[in-house]
KEDRENMAR-243493 format. One record per residue (C-alpha): x, y, z. Coordinates in nm, 3 decimals. Example, Ala and Ser with C-alpha at 12.3 -4.5 7.8 and 13.67 -1.06 7.14 Angstrom:
BEGIN
SITE         X         Y         Z
SITE     1.230    -0.450     0.780
SITE     1.367    -0.106     0.714
//
This chain:
BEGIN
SITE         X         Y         Z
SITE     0.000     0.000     0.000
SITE     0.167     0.322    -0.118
SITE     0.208     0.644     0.114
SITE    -0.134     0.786    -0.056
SITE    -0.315     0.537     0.035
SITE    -0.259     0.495     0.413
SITE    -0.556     0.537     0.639
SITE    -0.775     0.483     0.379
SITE    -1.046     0.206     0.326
SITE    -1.333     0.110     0.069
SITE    -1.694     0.264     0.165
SITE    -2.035     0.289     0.036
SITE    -2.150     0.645     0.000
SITE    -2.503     0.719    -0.051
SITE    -2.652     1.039    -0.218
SITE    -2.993     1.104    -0.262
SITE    -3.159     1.397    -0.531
SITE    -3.482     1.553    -0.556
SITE    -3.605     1.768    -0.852
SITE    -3.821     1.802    -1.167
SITE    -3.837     1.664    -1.484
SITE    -3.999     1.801    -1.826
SITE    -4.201     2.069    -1.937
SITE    -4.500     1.981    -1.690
SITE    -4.217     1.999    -1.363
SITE    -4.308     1.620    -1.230
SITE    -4.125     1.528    -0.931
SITE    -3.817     1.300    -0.944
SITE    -3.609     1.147    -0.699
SITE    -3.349     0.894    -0.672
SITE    -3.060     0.691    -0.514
SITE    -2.729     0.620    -0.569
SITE    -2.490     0.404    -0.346
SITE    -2.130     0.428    -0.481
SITE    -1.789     0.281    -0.328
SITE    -1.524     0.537    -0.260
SITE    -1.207     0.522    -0.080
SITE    -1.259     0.712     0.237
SITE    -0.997     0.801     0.508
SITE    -1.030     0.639     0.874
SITE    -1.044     0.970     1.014
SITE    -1.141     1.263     0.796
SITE    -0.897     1.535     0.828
SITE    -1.179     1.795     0.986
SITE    -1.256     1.532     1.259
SITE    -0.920     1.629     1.436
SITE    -1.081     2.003     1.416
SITE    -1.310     1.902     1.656
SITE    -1.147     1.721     1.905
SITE    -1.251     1.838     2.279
SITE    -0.950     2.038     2.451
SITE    -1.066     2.089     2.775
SITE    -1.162     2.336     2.981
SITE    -1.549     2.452     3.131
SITE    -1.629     2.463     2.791
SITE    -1.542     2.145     2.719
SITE    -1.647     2.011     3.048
SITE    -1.293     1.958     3.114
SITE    -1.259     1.642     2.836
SITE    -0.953     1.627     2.607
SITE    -0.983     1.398     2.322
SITE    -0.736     1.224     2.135
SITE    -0.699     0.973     1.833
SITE    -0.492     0.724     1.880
SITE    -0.343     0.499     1.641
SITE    -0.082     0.187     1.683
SITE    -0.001     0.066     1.327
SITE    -0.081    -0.263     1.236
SITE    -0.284    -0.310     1.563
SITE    -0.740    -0.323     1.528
SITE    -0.909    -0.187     1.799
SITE    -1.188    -0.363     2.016
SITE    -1.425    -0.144     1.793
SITE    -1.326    -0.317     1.453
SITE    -1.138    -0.007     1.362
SITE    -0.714     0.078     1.345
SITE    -0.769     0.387     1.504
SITE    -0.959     0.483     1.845
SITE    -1.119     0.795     1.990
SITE    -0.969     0.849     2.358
SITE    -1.174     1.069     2.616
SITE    -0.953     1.165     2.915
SITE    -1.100     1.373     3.259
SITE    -0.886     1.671     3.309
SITE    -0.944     1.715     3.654
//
């Protein structure tokens, strides 16, 4: 598996669209599932992550991966929630 393709994995995306159709505007709708290669954890996830603090009702959160190792939750990565006080 090459460097661009690390942390990545095969899922089915599904996209759904609404509209109308023809001169007389009849409704349409439809759905599509489609596989793309997806990352284990989206960039913007780490964004997100709880640091603390009263606002964050003093949890820190961290992802934690250990290459070559699966979690208990089927995945090679795991979200970690830690008290700060």
């Amino acid at each position: 598996m090459g460097r661009d393709r690390a942390g990545e994995r095969w899922r089915g995306v599904t996209s759904t669209n609404v509209g109308h159709s023809g001169t007389q505007a009849r409704p349409t709708a439809g759905i599509h599932l489609q596989e793309q290669r997806r990352r284990f954890v989206e960039a913007a996830q780490f964004t997100t992550l709880k640091r603390g603090g009263a606002q964050h009702n003093y949890l820190v959160e961290a992802i934690v991966y250990n290459g070559g190792h699966i979690f208990s939750t089927e995945e090679p990565f795991k979200l970690l929630r830690f008290e700060q006080r």
